[in-house]
N, C-alpha and C positions, 0 to 999 in steps of 0.2 A: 504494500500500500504506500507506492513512494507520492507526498505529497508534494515535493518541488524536486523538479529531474531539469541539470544543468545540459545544455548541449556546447557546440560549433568551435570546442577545442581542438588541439590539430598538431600538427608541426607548422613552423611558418620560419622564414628567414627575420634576420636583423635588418626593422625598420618598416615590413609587412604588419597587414592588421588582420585580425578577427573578430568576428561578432559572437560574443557567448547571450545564448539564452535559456533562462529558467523559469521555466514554466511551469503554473500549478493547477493542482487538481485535488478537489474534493473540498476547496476555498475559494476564497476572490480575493483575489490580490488587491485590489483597487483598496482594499482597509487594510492595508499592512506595509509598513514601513521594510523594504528588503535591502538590504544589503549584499554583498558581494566581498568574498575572504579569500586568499589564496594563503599556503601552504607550499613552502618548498621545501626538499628532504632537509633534517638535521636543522629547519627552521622551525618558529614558530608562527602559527597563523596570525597574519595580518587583513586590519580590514584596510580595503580597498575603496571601496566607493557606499554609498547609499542615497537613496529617493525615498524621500518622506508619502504619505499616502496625501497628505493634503498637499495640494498646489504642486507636488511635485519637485519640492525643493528640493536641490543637491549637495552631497560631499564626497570630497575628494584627496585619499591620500595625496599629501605633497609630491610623492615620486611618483604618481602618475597626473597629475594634475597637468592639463594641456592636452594630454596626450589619450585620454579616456573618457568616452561619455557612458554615464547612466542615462535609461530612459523605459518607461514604461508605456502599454500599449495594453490600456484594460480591456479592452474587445476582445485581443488574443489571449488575458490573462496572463501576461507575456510582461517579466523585466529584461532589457539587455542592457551590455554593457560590451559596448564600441572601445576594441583598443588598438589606436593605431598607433605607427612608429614603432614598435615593440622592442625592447632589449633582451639581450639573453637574461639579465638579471629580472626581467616579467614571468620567466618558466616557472610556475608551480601548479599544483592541483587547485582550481577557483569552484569555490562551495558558494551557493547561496544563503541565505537564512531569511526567514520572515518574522516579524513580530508584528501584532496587533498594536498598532499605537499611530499618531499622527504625524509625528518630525523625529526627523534625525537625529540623535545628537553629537557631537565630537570625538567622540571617545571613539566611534566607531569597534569597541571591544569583542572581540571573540570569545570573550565569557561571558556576555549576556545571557538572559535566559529568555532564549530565543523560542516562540512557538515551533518553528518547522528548518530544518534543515536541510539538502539536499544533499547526492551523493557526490557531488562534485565534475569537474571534467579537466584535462588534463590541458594544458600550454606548454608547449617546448620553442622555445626559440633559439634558433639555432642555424650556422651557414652550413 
């Protein structure tokens, strides 16, 4: 019963982009603030980006900032997260998560106590 299933991870070279999306089921996104974390080996997860449910405000890691849009698409039930320019230092596993709430906040923490979590998808960047 996967509730949020990440996709449009890949290989890509240095400087190419991808579009990850996570999409849910069994909820509506349109109420839930989601976020976007990546994990790479021997790291720990960091968050990356997030879109609030109300108005759609954004955040964004510093090291991807410029370089990364969030954006959601309640008709698909559908967050994606646009990352162009990529570096090999953007390779890790990118998990979603959802929470019931209206705004973001800064912390963007990976120990929230997040309603739903996804299983992830993979980024490698690499020539």
């Amino acid at each position: 019963q996967l509730q949020l299933v990440e996709s449009g991870g890949g290989l890509v070279q240095p400087g190419g982009s991808l579009r990850l999306s996570c999409a849910a089921s069994r909820f509506t996104l349109s109420s839930y603030v989601i976020l976007w974390f990546r994990q790479a080996p021997g790291k720990e997860r960091e968050g990356v980006s997030c879109i609030s449910s109300l108005h759609s405000s954004t955040n964004y890691a510093d090291s991807v900032k410029g370089r990364f849009t969030i954006s959601r698409d309640n008709a698909k039930n559908t967050v994606y997260l646009q990352m162009n320019n990529l570096k090999p230092e953007d390779s890790a596993r990118y998990y979603c998560a959802a929470l019931r709430a209206s705004f973001c906040t800064n912390s963007m923490s990976p120990n929230g106590k997040y309603d739903y979590w996804g299983q992830g998808t993979q980024v490698t960047v690499s020539s």
